[in-house]
VOPAGU-2260 file (C-alpha; in pm, 1 decimal, decimal comma):
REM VOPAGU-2260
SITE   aa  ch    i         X         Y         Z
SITE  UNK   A    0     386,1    1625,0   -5547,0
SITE  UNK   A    1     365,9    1873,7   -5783,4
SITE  UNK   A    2     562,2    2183,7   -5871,2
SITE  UNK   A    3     509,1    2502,7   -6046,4
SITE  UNK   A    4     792,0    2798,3   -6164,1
SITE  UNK   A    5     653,1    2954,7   -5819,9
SITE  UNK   A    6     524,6    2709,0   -5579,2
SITE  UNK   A    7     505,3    2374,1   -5467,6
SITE  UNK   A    8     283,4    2115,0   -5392,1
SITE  UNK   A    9     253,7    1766,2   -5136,1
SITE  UNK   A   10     -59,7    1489,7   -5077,0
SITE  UNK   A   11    -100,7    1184,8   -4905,7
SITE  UNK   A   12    -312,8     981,2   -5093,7
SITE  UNK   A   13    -432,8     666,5   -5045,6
SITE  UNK   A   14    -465,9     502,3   -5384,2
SITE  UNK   A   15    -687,3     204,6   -5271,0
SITE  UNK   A   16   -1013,8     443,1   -5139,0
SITE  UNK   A   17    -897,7     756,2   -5337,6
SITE  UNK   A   18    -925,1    1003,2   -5028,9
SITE  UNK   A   19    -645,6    1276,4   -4957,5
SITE  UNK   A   20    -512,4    1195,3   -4609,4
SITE  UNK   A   21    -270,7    1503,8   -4592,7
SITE  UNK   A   22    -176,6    1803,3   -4806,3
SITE  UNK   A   23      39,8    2089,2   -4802,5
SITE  UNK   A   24     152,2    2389,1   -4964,6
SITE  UNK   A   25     361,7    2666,4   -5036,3
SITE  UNK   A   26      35,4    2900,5   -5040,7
SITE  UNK   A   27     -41,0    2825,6   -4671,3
SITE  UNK   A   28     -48,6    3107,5   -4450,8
SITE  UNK   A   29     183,1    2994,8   -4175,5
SITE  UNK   A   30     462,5    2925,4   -4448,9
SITE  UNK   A   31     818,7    3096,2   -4329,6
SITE  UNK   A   32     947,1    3330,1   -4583,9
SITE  UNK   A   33    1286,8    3203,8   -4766,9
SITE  UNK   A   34    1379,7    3051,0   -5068,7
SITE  UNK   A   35    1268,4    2850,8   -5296,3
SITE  UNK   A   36    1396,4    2507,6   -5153,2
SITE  UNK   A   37    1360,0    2642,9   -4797,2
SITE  UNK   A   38    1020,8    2653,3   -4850,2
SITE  UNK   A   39    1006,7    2302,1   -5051,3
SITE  UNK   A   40    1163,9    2177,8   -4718,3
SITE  UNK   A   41     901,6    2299,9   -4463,2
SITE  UNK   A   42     629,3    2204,1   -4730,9
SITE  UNK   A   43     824,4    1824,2   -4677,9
SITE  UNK   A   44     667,4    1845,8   -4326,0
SITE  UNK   A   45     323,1    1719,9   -4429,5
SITE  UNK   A   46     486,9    1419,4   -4291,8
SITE  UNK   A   47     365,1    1534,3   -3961,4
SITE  UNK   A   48     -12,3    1553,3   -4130,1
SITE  UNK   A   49      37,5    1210,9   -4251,8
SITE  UNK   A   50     176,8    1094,6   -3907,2
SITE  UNK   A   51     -95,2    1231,0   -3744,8
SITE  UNK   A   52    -337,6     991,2   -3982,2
SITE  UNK   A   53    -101,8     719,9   -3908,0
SITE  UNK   A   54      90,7     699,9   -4227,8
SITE  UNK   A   55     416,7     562,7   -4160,9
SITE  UNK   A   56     521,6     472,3   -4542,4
SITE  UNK   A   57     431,1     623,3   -4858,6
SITE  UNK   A   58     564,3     570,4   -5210,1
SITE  UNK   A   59     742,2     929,9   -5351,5
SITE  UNK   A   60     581,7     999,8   -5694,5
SITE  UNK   A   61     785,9    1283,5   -5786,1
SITE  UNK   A   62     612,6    1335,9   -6063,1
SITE  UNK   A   63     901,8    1297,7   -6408,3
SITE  UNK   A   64    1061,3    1577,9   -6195,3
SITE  UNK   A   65    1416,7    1524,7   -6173,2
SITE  UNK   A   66    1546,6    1457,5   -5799,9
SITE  UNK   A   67    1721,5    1743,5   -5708,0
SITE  UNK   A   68    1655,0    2076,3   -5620,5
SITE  UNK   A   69    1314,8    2158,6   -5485,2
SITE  UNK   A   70    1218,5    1795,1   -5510,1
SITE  UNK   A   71    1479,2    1623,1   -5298,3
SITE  UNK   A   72    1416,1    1903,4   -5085,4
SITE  UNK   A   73    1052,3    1838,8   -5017,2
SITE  UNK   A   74    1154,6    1441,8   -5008,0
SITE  UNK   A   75    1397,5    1560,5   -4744,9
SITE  UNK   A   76    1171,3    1710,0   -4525,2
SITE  UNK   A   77     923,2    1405,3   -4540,1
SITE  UNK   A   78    1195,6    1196,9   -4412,8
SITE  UNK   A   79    1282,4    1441,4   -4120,8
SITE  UNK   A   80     946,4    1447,8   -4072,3
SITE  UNK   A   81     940,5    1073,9   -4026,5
SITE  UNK   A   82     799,2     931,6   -4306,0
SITE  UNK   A   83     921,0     617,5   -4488,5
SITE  UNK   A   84     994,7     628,5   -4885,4
């Protein structure tokens, strides 16, 4: 994950081939208005991307971001989404 002053950022990646298996953002167009941890929250929902490439567990690099906020929002999300930290 990454996160800017404005937006904020989720991947998938699968370390051992290097390949992106799902990604979202805050830029997409079908992102709901609201604020900023709203937003982090429905951005958490790449879980359903992963799902869909049958990722079931993932490690949560957040990144030396502090876990609160818009980052335990977005690790919130994953989990609703059904993915395993």
């Amino acid at each position: 994950m990454y996160r800017s002053n404005k937006h904020i950022y989720a991947q998938v990646i699968d370390d051992t081939r290097g390949h992106t298996l799902a990604a979202a953002s805050s830029l997409e167009k079908d992102m709901p208005s609201g604020t900023k941890t709203e937003i982090s929250r429905e951005v958490g929902r790449v879980a359903q991307r992963a799902l869909a490439a049958n990722v079931t567990q993932v490690v949560f690099d957040r990144n030396a971001y502090k876990y609160h906020g818009r980052v335990k929002a977005l690790a919130e999300g994953a989990r609703e989404g059904g993915l395993q930290f």
